[in-house]
N, C-alpha and C positions, 0 to 999 in steps of 0.2 A: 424820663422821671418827672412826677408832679413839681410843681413849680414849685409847692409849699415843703417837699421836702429838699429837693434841693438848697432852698434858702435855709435850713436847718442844718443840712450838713456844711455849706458855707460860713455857717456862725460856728459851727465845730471847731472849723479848722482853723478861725481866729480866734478861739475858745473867748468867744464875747460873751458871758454866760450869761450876762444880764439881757442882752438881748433875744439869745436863746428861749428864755422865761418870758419874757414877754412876746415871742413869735408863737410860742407854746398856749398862752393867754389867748390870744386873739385866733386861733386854730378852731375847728372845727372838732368836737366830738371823734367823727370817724378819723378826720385827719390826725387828729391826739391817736386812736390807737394804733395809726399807722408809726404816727413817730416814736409811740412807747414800745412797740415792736422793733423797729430798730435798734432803739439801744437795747431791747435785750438779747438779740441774735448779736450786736458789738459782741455784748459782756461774753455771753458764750462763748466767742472767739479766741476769748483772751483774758486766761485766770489774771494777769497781770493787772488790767485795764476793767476787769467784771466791777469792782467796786466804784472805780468812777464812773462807768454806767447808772451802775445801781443808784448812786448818791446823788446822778441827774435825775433819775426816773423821780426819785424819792421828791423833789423839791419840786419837779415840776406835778406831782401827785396832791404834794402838800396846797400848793401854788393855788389850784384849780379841781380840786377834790378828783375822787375814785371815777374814772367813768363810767356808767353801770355797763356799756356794751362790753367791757373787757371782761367782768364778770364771768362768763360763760367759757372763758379762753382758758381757766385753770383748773386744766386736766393733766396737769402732768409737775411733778416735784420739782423739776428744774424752772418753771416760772413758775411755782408758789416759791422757792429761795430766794428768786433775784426783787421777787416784789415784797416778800416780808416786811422791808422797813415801810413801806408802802399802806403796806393792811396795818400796821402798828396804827397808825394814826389814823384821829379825827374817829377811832369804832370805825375803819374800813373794811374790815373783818364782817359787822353787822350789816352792811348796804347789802340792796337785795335789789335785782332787777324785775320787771315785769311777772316773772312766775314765781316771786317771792324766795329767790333762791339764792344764795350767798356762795361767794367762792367753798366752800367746802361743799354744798352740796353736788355742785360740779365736781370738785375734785375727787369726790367721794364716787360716783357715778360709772367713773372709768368710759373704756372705749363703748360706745351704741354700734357698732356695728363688727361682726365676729368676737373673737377672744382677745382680751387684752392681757399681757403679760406685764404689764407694769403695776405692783401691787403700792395704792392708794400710800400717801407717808404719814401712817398713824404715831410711828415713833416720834415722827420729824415737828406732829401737834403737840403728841403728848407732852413731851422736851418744853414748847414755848410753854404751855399751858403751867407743867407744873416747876418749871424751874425760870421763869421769867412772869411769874405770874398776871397773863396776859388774860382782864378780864370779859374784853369784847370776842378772845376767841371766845372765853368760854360759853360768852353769850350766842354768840355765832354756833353753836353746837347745837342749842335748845332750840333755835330756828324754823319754822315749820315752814315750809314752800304751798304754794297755790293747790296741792294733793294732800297737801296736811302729812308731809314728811321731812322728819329730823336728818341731816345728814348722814346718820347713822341708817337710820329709815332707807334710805337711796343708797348707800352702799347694801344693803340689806335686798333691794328689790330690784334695783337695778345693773348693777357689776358683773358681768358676764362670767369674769374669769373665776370660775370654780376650781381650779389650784389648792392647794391650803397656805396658808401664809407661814413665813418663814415665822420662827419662836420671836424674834425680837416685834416683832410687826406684830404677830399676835397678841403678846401681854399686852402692847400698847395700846389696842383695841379694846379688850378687856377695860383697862384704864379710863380709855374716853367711855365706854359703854358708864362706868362708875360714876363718872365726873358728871354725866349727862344726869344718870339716875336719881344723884342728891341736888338736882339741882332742880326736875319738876318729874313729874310722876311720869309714868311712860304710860301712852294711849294703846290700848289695846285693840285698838278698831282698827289701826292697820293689819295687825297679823296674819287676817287671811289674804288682805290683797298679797302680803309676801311672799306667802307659802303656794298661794295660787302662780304669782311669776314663778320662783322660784320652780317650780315643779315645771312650767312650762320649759325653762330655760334647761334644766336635767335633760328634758326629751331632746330638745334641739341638739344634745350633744352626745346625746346618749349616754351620760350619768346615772347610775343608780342612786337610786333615794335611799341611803342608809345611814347607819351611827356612825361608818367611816367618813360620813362628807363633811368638811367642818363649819360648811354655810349653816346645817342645822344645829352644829354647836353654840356656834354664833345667834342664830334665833332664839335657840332655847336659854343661852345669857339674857340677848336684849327681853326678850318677854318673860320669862322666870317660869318657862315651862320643861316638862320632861320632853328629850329628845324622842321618845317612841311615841309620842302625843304629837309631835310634829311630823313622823314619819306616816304617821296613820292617817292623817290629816291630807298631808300631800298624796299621798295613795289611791286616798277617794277624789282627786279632782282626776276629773278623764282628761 
């Protein structure tokens, strides 16, 4: 075991928390997402013990700001919960690393490589967004990445899982699609890179492109097009 985390888990176990935060201080970028990985595989362990994780993570987050290399890491619902209080502050929500991308656009992205079954936590946004009204998400939504795509955009062009979303997951889609809408115009100059992936990602699975898929439902909300204008579109891309 690295030295540096050894000496982290021997402050643990004297729960010196001050020096904890200060061992955390004088860490290293990678070496911080090594120790912030820890505590959250602890919290996992153990519903008991998840919040005092979380409430370290939280202050030594607070301590020495978001690290942008963690960024990337939030793909999956159960580390956007244990870091929530985390993205609450300082607009951590808004930090964006190298290819202009904020934890949601990651999260929104899902698995790159095969089929992912884990559908994105649209409900689990919509919840902060409209009943804790949390403005940095909402900002974090309008976001555009280094491709000049909204979170929404990359769950849109990039998410492999062609599934349809369960109903609660889907309204809340819906929702953030609305939330997004009043809040800046939607670019239409993405649409055909979408529909161009999109149609590629059908082949690879062998998907029909039809009004039963509900990706093109989903298109035809975000852009405020007729779903047979989106079918026809994809059609003609060979």
């Amino acid at each position: 075991m690295k030295q540096y985390m050894q000496t982290m888990i021997d402050l643990l176990a004297k729960n010196d928390f001050d020096a904890l935060l200060q061992h955390y201080s004088t860490s290293s970028e990678p070496e911080n997402i090594a120790q912030l990985a820890f505590l959250y595989l602890q919290g996992k362990k153990s519903l008991i013990k998840f919040g005092f994780y979380q409430q370290l993570a939280t202050k030594w987050i607070d301590k020495k700001g978001l690290p942008l290399a963690l960024i990337p890491e939030f793909k999956s619902s159960e580390l956007l919960s244990f870091f929530t209080p985390s993205l609450q502050l300082k607009g951590n929500f808004n930090k964006t690393n190298e290819h202009q991308r904020n934890v949601l656009h990651y999260l929104l992205a899902g698995a790159q490589s095969g089929v992912t079954h884990v559908e994105p936590s649209f409900n689990y946004l919509r919840s902060m967004m409209l009943f804790e009204r949390n403005e940095s998400l909402c900002n974090a939504l309008c976001q555009r990445d280094s491709q000049n795509f909204t979170p929404v955009e990359v769950y849109l062009y990039f998410n492999k899982n062609l599934s349809p979303l369960p109903n609660h997951e889907l309204s809340a889609l819906f929702a953030l699609i609305e939330i997004e809408s009043k809040q800046q115009v939607i670019d239409d100059a993405n649409y055909k890179l979408i529909t161009q992936n999109v149609a590629k990602i059908c082949r690879s699975q062998v998907q029909l492109v039809n009004s039963e898929l509900q990706r093109l439902l989903l298109i035809a909300t975000y852009y405020k097009k007729p779903i047979q204008e989106i079918i026809n579109d994809m059609n003609l891309i060979s």
